[in-house]
C-alpha positions as CSV (number, residue, x, y, z in Angstrom):
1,X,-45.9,-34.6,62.6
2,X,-48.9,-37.1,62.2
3,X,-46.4,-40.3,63.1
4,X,-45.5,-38.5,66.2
5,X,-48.9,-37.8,67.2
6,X,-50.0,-41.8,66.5
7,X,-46.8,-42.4,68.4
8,X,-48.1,-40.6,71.4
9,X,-51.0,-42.1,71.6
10,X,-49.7,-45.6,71.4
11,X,-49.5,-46.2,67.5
12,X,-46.0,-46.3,68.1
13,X,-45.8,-49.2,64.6
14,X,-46.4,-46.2,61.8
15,X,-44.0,-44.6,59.9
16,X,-43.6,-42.9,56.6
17,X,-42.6,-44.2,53.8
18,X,-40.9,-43.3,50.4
19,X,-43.8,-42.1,49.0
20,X,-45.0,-40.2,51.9
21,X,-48.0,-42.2,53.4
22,X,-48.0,-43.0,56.4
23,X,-47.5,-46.9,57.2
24,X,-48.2,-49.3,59.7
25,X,-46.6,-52.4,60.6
26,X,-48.8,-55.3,61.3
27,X,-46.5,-58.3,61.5
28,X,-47.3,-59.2,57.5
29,X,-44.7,-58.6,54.9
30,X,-46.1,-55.2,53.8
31,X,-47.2,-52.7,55.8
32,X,-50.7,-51.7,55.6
33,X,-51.2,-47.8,54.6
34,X,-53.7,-45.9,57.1
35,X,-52.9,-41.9,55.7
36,X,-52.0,-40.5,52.3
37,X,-51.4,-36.9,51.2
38,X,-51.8,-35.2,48.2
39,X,-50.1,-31.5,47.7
40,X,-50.4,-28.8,45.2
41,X,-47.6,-26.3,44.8
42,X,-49.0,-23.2,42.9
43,X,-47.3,-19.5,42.0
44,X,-48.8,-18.1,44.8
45,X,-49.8,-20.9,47.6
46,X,-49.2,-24.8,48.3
47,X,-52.6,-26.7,49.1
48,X,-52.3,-30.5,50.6
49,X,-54.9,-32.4,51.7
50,X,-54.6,-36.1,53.9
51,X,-56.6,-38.4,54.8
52,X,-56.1,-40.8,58.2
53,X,-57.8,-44.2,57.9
54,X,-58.6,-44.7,62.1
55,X,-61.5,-46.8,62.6
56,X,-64.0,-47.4,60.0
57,X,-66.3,-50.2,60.6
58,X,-65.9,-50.7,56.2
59,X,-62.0,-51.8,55.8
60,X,-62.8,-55.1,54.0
61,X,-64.8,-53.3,51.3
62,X,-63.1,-49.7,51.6
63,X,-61.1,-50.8,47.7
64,X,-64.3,-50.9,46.2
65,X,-65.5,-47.6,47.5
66,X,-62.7,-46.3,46.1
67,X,-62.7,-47.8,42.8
68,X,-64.3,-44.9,40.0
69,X,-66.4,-46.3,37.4
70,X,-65.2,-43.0,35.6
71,X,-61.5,-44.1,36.2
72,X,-61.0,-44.3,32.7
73,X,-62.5,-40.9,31.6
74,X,-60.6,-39.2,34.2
75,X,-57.4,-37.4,32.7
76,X,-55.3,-35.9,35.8
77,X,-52.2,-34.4,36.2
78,X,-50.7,-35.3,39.4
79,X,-49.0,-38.7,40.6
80,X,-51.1,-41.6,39.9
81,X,-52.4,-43.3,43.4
82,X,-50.5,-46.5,44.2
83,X,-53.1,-49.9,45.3
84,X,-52.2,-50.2,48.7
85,X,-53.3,-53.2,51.9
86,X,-54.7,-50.6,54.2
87,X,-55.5,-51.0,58.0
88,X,-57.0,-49.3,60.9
89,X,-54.5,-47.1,62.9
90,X,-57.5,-48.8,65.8
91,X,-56.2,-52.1,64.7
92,X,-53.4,-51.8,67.3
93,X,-55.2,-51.4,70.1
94,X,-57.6,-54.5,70.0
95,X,-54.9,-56.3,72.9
96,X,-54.0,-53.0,74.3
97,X,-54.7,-51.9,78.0
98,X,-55.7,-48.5,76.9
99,X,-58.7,-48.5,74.8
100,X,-58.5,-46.6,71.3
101,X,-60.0,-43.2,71.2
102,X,-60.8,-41.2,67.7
103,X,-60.6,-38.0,70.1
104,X,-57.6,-38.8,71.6
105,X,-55.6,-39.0,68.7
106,X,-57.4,-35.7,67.0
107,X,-56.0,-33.7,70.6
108,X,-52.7,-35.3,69.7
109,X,-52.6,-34.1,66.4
110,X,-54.1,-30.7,67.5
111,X,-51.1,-30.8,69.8
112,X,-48.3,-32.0,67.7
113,X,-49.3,-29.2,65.0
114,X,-49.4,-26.5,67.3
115,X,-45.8,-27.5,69.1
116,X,-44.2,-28.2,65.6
117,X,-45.9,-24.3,64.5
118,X,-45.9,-22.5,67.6
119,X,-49.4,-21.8,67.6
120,X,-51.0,-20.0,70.5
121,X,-52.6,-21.4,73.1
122,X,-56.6,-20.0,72.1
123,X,-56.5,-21.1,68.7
124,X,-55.9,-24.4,70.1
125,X,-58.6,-24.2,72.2
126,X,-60.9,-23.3,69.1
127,X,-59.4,-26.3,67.2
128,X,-59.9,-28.4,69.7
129,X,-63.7,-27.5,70.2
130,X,-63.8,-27.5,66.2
131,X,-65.4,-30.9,66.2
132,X,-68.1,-30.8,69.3
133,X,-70.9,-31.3,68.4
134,X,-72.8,-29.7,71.4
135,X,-76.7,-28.7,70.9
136,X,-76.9,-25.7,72.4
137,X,-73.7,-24.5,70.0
138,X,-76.1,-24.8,67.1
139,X,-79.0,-24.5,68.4
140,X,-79.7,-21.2,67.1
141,X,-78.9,-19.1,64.1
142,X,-76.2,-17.3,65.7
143,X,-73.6,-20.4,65.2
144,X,-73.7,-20.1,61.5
145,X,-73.3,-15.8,61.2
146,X,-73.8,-14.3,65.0
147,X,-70.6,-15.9,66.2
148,X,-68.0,-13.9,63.7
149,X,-67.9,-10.6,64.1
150,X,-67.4,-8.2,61.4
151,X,-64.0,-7.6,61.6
152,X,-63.5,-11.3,60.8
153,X,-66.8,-12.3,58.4
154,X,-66.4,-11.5,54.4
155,X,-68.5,-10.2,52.4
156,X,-70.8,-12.0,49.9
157,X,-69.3,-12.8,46.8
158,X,-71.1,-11.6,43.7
159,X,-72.3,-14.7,41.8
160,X,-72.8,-14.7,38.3
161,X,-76.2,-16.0,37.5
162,X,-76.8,-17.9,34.6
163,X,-74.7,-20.7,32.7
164,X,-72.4,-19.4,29.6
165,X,-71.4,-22.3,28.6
166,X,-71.5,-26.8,29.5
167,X,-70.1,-29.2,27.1
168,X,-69.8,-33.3,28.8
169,X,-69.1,-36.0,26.0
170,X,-70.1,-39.7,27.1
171,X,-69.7,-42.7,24.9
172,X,-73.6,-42.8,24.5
173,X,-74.4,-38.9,24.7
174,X,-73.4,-35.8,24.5
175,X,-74.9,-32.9,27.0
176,X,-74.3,-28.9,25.6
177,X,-75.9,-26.0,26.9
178,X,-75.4,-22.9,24.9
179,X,-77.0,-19.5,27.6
180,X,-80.1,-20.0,26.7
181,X,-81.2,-23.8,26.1
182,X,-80.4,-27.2,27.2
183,X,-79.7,-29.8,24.8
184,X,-79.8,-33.6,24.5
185,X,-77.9,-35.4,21.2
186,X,-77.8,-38.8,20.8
187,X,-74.4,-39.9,19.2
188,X,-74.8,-42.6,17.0
Protein backbone atom coordinates (compact mmCIF):
# COMPACT_ATOMS: atom_id res chain seq x y z
CA UNK A 1 0.00 0.00 0.00
CA UNK A 2 2.90 2.39 1.11
CA UNK A 3 5.01 1.38 -2.41
CA UNK A 4 1.93 2.38 -4.32
CA UNK A 5 1.50 5.58 -2.62
CA UNK A 6 5.55 6.49 -3.20
CA UNK A 7 4.84 5.30 -6.65
CA UNK A 8 2.27 7.93 -7.09
CA UNK A 9 4.03 10.45 -6.09
CA UNK A 10 7.02 9.78 -8.20
CA UNK A 11 9.05 7.25 -5.96
CA UNK A 12 8.31 4.95 -8.56
CA UNK A 13 12.31 3.00 -7.51
CA UNK A 14 10.80 1.31 -3.99
CA UNK A 15 9.68 -1.86 -3.53
CA UNK A 16 9.48 -4.43 -0.79
CA UNK A 17 11.58 -6.77 -0.06
CA UNK A 18 11.78 -10.33 1.51
CA UNK A 19 11.83 -9.13 4.72
CA UNK A 20 9.16 -6.65 4.31
CA UNK A 21 10.91 -3.09 4.32
CA UNK A 22 10.40 -1.13 1.91
CA UNK A 23 13.50 -0.53 -0.49
CA UNK A 24 14.71 1.86 -2.80
CA UNK A 25 16.87 1.54 -5.65
CA UNK A 26 19.57 4.08 -5.99
CA UNK A 27 21.82 2.80 -8.82
CA UNK A 28 24.41 1.03 -5.95
CA UNK A 29 24.39 -2.67 -5.56
CA UNK A 30 22.07 -2.69 -2.60
CA UNK A 31 19.22 -0.94 -2.19
CA UNK A 32 18.97 1.48 0.50
CA UNK A 33 15.98 0.75 3.11
CA UNK A 34 13.65 4.03 3.74
CA UNK A 35 10.50 2.03 5.89
CA UNK A 36 10.45 -0.90 8.15
CA UNK A 37 7.51 -2.46 10.08
CA UNK A 38 7.29 -4.31 13.09
CA UNK A 39 3.87 -6.37 13.89
CA UNK A 40 2.47 -7.97 16.91
CA UNK A 41 -0.11 -10.69 16.53
CA UNK A 42 -1.83 -11.24 19.96
CA UNK A 43 -5.16 -13.58 21.03
CA UNK A 44 -7.29 -10.89 20.65
CA UNK A 45 -5.65 -7.97 18.18
CA UNK A 46 -2.60 -7.56 15.74
CA UNK A 47 -0.61 -4.13 16.51
CA UNK A 48 2.24 -3.01 13.68
CA UNK A 49 3.93 0.01 13.74
CA UNK A 50 6.34 1.56 10.51
CA UNK A 51 8.42 3.92 10.18
CA UNK A 52 9.05 5.92 6.60
CA UNK A 53 12.50 7.50 6.36
CA UNK A 54 11.51 10.79 3.86
CA UNK A 55 13.63 13.60 4.42
CA UNK A 56 15.71 14.03 7.45
CA UNK A 57 18.38 16.56 7.25
CA UNK A 58 20.47 13.51 9.77
CA UNK A 59 20.94 10.46 7.20
CA UNK A 60 24.85 10.30 7.50
CA UNK A 61 24.58 9.95 11.34
CA UNK A 62 20.98 8.38 11.53
CA UNK A 63 23.10 4.61 12.52
CA UNK A 64 24.44 6.12 15.46
CA UNK A 65 21.09 7.51 16.66
CA UNK A 66 19.98 4.28 16.43
CA UNK A 67 22.65 2.41 18.06
CA UNK A 68 21.46 1.59 22.17
CA UNK A 69 24.17 1.74 24.57
CA UNK A 70 21.70 -0.76 26.43
CA UNK A 71 21.76 -3.06 23.29
CA UNK A 72 23.26 -5.59 25.31
CA UNK A 73 20.90 -5.52 28.38
CA UNK A 74 18.00 -5.66 26.16
CA UNK A 75 16.45 -9.24 25.99
CA UNK A 76 13.45 -9.15 23.28
CA UNK A 77 11.40 -11.49 21.75
CA UNK A 78 10.71 -10.58 18.28
CA UNK A 79 12.96 -10.70 15.04
CA UNK A 80 16.24 -9.18 15.55
CA UNK A 81 16.64 -5.82 13.26
CA UNK A 82 18.86 -6.37 10.25
CA UNK A 83 21.95 -3.20 9.69
CA UNK A 84 20.68 -1.81 6.68
CA UNK A 85 22.26 1.48 3.97
CA UNK A 86 19.29 3.63 4.36
CA UNK A 87 18.22 6.67 2.05
CA UNK A 88 15.82 9.41 1.73
CA UNK A 89 12.63 8.40 -0.23
CA UNK A 90 13.46 12.73 -1.08
CA UNK A 91 16.65 11.46 -2.50
CA UNK A 92 14.87 10.86 -5.80
CA UNK A 93 13.64 13.97 -6.46
CA UNK A 94 16.96 16.18 -6.18
CA UNK A 95 16.87 16.09 -10.58
CA UNK A 96 13.26 15.83 -10.63
CA UNK A 97 10.92 18.54 -12.27
CA UNK A 98 8.46 18.23 -9.56
CA UNK A 99 9.81 19.27 -6.29
CA UNK A 100 9.49 16.64 -3.23
CA UNK A 101 6.77 17.35 -0.78
CA UNK A 102 6.43 15.51 2.86
CA UNK A 103 2.63 16.46 2.44
CA UNK A 104 2.18 15.14 -0.74
CA UNK A 105 3.21 11.89 -0.09
CA UNK A 106 1.16 11.82 3.57
CA UNK A 107 -2.30 12.69 1.09
CA UNK A 108 -1.03 9.74 -0.98
CA UNK A 109 -0.86 7.50 1.68
CA UNK A 110 -4.06 8.89 3.34
CA UNK A 111 -5.46 8.00 -0.11
CA UNK A 112 -4.02 4.74 -0.88
CA UNK A 113 -5.29 3.45 2.68
CA UNK A 114 -8.62 4.60 2.39
CA UNK A 115 -9.05 3.02 -1.47
CA UNK A 116 -7.33 -0.27 -0.38
CA UNK A 117 -10.05 -0.09 3.04
CA UNK A 118 -12.95 1.63 1.70
CA UNK A 119 -12.90 4.22 4.12
CA UNK A 120 -15.47 7.01 3.80
CA UNK A 121 -14.92 10.08 2.46
CA UNK A 122 -15.10 12.29 6.17
CA UNK A 123 -12.81 10.26 7.99
CA UNK A 124 -10.42 11.13 5.32
CA UNK A 125 -11.00 14.44 5.57
CA UNK A 126 -10.18 14.24 9.44
CA UNK A 127 -7.01 12.24 8.55
CA UNK A 128 -6.02 14.50 6.32
CA UNK A 129 -6.35 17.57 8.63
CA UNK A 130 -4.75 15.22 11.39
CA UNK A 131 -1.44 16.85 10.95
CA UNK A 132 -2.23 20.87 10.57
CA UNK A 133 -0.98 22.59 12.63
CA UNK A 134 -3.23 25.69 12.47
CA UNK A 135 -3.27 28.24 15.61
CA UNK A 136 -6.62 28.98 15.93
CA UNK A 137 -7.23 24.84 16.17
CA UNK A 138 -5.37 24.95 19.45
CA UNK A 139 -5.70 27.95 20.43
CA UNK A 140 -7.99 27.27 23.13
CA UNK A 141 -8.83 24.53 25.53
CA UNK A 142 -11.59 23.27 23.58
CA UNK A 143 -9.04 21.28 21.04
CA UNK A 144 -7.83 19.00 23.70
CA UNK A 145 -11.59 17.95 25.43
CA UNK A 146 -14.38 20.60 23.81
CA UNK A 147 -13.99 19.02 20.39
CA UNK A 148 -15.25 15.23 21.36
CA UNK A 149 -18.40 14.92 22.37
CA UNK A 150 -19.59 12.56 24.93
CA UNK A 151 -20.77 10.03 23.01
CA UNK A 152 -17.25 9.61 21.63
CA UNK A 153 -14.82 10.77 24.88
CA UNK A 154 -13.99 7.91 27.65
CA UNK A 155 -13.93 8.11 30.80
CA UNK A 156 -11.00 8.59 33.12
CA UNK A 157 -9.27 5.55 34.02
CA UNK A 158 -8.78 4.92 37.75
CA UNK A 159 -4.99 5.04 38.40
CA UNK A 160 -3.48 3.28 41.08
CA UNK A 161 -1.44 5.59 43.13
CA UNK A 162 1.52 4.52 44.67
CA UNK A 163 4.41 2.02 43.48
CA UNK A 164 4.13 -1.78 44.75
CA UNK A 165 6.91 -2.86 43.59
CA UNK A 166 10.59 -1.65 41.16
CA UNK A 167 13.53 -3.94 40.95
CA UNK A 168 16.44 -2.59 37.89
CA UNK A 169 19.91 -4.55 38.20
CA UNK A 170 22.99 -2.61 36.50
CA UNK A 171 26.47 -3.95 36.54
CA UNK A 172 27.43 -1.06 39.14
CA UNK A 173 24.00 -0.84 41.14
CA UNK A 174 21.11 -2.17 41.94
CA UNK A 175 17.78 0.15 42.35
CA UNK A 176 14.61 -1.63 44.65
CA UNK A 177 11.78 0.04 45.91
CA UNK A 178 9.66 -1.95 48.23
CA UNK A 179 5.82 0.52 48.80
CA UNK A 180 7.14 2.42 51.17
CA UNK A 181 10.98 3.34 50.61
CA UNK A 182 13.47 3.86 47.90
CA UNK A 183 16.62 2.14 48.10
CA UNK A 184 20.21 2.53 46.71
CA UNK A 185 22.77 -0.77 47.05
CA UNK A 186 26.06 -0.66 45.90
CA UNK A 187 27.03 -4.12 44.46
CA UNK A 188 30.48 -4.86 45.05
Amino acid sequence: MVVRALHRVGATNTSVNDRHDIVMSTGQPQPRKISGSAFKLTRHRALHHGTCLLDTPNINRLGSFLRSPARDYIKAKGVESVRSPVANVSSVFVDAMMPFSIERVMASIVEEFAQMYQVDADAVRRAQRAHVLEPELYAGDTWVAGAVGESQGYGEPDIKKGIDELMVRANQSRFITPPDSLALTKID
